[in-house]
N, C-alpha and C positions, 0 to 999 in steps of 0.2 A: 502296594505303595506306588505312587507317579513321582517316576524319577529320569534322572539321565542315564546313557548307558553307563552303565560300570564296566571299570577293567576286572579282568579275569582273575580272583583270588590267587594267591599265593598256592594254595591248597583247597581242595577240597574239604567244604566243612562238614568236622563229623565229631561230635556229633550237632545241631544247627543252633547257634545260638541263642537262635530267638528262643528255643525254651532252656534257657540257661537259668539259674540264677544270678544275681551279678553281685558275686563276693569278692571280694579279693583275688582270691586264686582263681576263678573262673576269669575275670576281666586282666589278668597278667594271662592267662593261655590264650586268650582273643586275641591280645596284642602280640604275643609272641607268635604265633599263626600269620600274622600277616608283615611278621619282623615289624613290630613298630612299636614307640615308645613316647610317651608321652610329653611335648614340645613347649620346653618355658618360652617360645619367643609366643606361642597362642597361649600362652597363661592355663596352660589342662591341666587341672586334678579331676579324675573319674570321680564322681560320687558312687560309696561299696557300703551303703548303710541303709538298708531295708526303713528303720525307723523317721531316717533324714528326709528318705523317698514320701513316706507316706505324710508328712507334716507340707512339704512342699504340695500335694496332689491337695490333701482338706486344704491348704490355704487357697488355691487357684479354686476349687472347687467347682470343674467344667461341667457340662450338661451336654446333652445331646444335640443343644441348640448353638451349639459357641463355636467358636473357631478360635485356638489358641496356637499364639506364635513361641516357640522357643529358640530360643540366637544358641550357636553352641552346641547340638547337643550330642556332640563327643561319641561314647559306643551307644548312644540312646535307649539307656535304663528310664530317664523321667518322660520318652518321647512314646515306651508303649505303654509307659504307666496310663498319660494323658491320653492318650489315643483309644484308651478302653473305656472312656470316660466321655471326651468330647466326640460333637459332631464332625469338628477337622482338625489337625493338627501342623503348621504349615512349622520347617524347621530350617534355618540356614547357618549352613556350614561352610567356615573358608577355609579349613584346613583338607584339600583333596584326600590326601592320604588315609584321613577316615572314612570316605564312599563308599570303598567296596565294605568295609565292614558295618556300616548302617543301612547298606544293601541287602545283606544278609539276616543283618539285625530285624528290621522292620519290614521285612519279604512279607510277611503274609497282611499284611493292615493296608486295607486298601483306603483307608480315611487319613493315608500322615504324605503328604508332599514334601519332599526332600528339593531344596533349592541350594545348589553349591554356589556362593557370594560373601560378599561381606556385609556383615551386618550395619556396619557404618555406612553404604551406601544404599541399602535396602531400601526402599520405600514402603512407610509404614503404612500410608494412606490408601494402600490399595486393600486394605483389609478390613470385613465390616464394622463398622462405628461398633463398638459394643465389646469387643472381641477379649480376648485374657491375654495377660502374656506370664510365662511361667518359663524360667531357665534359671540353671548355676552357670552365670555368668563368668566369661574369662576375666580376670583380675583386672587385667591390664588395660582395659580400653573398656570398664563396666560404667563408669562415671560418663563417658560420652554417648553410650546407648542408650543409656535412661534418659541423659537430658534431651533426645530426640524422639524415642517413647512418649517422653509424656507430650512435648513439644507436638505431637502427630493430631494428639486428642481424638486416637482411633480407641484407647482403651479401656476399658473400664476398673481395671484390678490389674497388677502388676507384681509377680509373686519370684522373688528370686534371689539368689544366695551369692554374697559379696564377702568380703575380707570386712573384718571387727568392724575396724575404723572407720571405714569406708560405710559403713551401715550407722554407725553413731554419730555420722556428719550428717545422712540424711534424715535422723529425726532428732534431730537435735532442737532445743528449744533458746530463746534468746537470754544472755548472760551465761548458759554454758559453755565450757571449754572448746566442746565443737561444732560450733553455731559458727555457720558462715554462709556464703553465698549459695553455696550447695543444697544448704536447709531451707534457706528463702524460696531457691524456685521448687523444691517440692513440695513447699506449703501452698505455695502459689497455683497448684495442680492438683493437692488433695491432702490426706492424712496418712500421713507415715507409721509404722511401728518396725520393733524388731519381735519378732515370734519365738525363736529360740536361738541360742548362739550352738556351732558345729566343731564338735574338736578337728586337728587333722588327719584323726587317724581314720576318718570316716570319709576319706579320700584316698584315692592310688593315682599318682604317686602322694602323701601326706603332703600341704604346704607347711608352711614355717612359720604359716600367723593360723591363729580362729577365725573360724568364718561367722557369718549371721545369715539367715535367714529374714528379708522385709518384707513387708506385705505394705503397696499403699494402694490407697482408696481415692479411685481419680474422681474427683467432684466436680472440676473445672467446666466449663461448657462455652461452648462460644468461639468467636476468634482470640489467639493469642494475642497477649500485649509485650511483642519483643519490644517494643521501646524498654517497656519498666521492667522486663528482664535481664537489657544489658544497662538498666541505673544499679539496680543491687548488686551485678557484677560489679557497676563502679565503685558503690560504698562500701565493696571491700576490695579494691585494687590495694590500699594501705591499710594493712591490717592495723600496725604499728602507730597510724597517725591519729587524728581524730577525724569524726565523719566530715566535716567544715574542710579542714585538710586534704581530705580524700578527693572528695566531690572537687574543689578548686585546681587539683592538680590533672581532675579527668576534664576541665576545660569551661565550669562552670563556673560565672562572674560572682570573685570572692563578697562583694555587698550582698548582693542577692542572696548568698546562700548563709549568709550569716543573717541577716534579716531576716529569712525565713521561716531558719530554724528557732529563732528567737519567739517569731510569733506562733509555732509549735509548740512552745513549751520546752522546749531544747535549748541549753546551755549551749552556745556555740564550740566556745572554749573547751570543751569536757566529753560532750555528749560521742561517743560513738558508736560503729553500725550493729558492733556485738548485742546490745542493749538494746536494740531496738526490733520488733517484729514487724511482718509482713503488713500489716496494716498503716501502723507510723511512717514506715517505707514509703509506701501507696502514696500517703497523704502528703508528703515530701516530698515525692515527684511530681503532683498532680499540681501542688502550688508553682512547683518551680519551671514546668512545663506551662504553665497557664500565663504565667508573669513572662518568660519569656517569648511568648507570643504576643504578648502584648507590648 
């Protein structure tokens, strides 16, 4: 493995973890070997579920040809899964205090580069077009990854494990409960699902919510359209209002946007963004963008 130097373990490991299993009880002895314990402010639950492992590895499904990035990967159980699978596995870690033991962990694979950073500043783009991305995401900061993920348009497949809710917002469809902005820009970049949901006990330490498993399907090709991804942030800055309401209060000339949506087929009055998909959106901004130019 190509890494930085590591400090000097706590102890000597014995026996080497890399041929451990990662159960429960073995991933509590790793951590307690090198006194450390598991940090809510980085959102870590170890995944300790052999069957959880293998659903995440079929869904990313690496080849010899790939090069997958994992954000996260903790005592890196999912990082020698991949590694025995793909041709590279690049993995970044901002919690230092894991090094030495993913040092240890992934000593013999000389296909997984260990980059200690934050994943929020990483640069996706340096990775080739094409590439997987495959990690149990920290909770707390997984909704800003992905929307820079797909935002990269380095990836092809994006395979990774989020809190319920958090996973029901991104495939969510229009008129459900959790259809929001969140759904739009992943429709906007490809097809979403949820694969299996994860109890907590299939984590050490357990959270306090279920997790999910999403797998999406990046379709998107081309340069981004941040314009029309911060309109559907706008049409839903108020969730509570109507889209005519929403849009007028993010700065758009109230006739105009009432005009519009009229001649969209959109009740001004009534209509708003919950109800409406990725398409309708499109075609709402394209008119309003166009008239405004003109």
């Amino acid at each position: 493995m190509k890494r930085s130097s590591p400090k000097t373990p706590p102890e000597p490991p014995s026996p080497p973890a890399a041929t451990l299993p990662f159960t429960r009880s073995t991933v509590r002895h790793l951590l307690e070997r090198y006194h450390l314990a598991a940090d809510k402010k980085f959102g870590q639950h170890f995944l300790v579920n052999g069957g959880v492992l293998t659903s995440l590895l079929e869904a990313a499904t690496p080849s010899t040809r790939d090069t997958v990035l994992e954000i996260g990967p903790g005592l890196g159980v999912l990082t020698r899964s991949l590694a025995s699978h793909a041709g590279r596995v690049i993995c970044v870690e901002r919690d230092s205090r894991l090094l030495p033991i993913l040092n240890e962990v992934l000593q013999d694979l000389s296909n997984v580069h260990l980059i200690p950073g934050d994943a929020l500043t990483f640069d996706f783009s340096q990775l080739p077009p094409g590439s997987l991305f495959a990690s149990n995401l920290p909770y707390n900061i997984a909704t800003a990854i992905l929307r820079r993920a797909l935002a990269a348009s380095t990836f092809r497949r994006l395979v990774f494990m989020v809190q319920r809710e958090v996973a029901e917002r991104l495939v969510a469809r229009p008129g459900q409960p959790s259809f929001g902005a969140l759904s739009l820009v992943v429709s906007y970049f490809g097809q979403a699902r949820i694969l299996r949901h994860v109890a907590p006990g299939c984590f050490h330490p357990p959270p306090e919510v279920t997790s999910s498993i999403v797998v999406i399907e990046v379709s998107h090709q081309g340069q981004v359209n941040y314009q029309l991804l911060d309109f559907l942030h706008q049409a839903f800055r108020y969730r509570r209002k109507t889209l005519s309401r929403s849009l007028i209060h993010s700065g758009y000339p109230k006739e105009l946007v009432q005009t519009t949506l009229a001649e969209l087929g959109h009740d001004p009055s009534r209509v708003r963004a919950e109800t409406l998909g990725l398409p309708a959106l499109t075609a709402l901004h394209e008119v309003l963008q166009r008239d405004i130019a003109t």
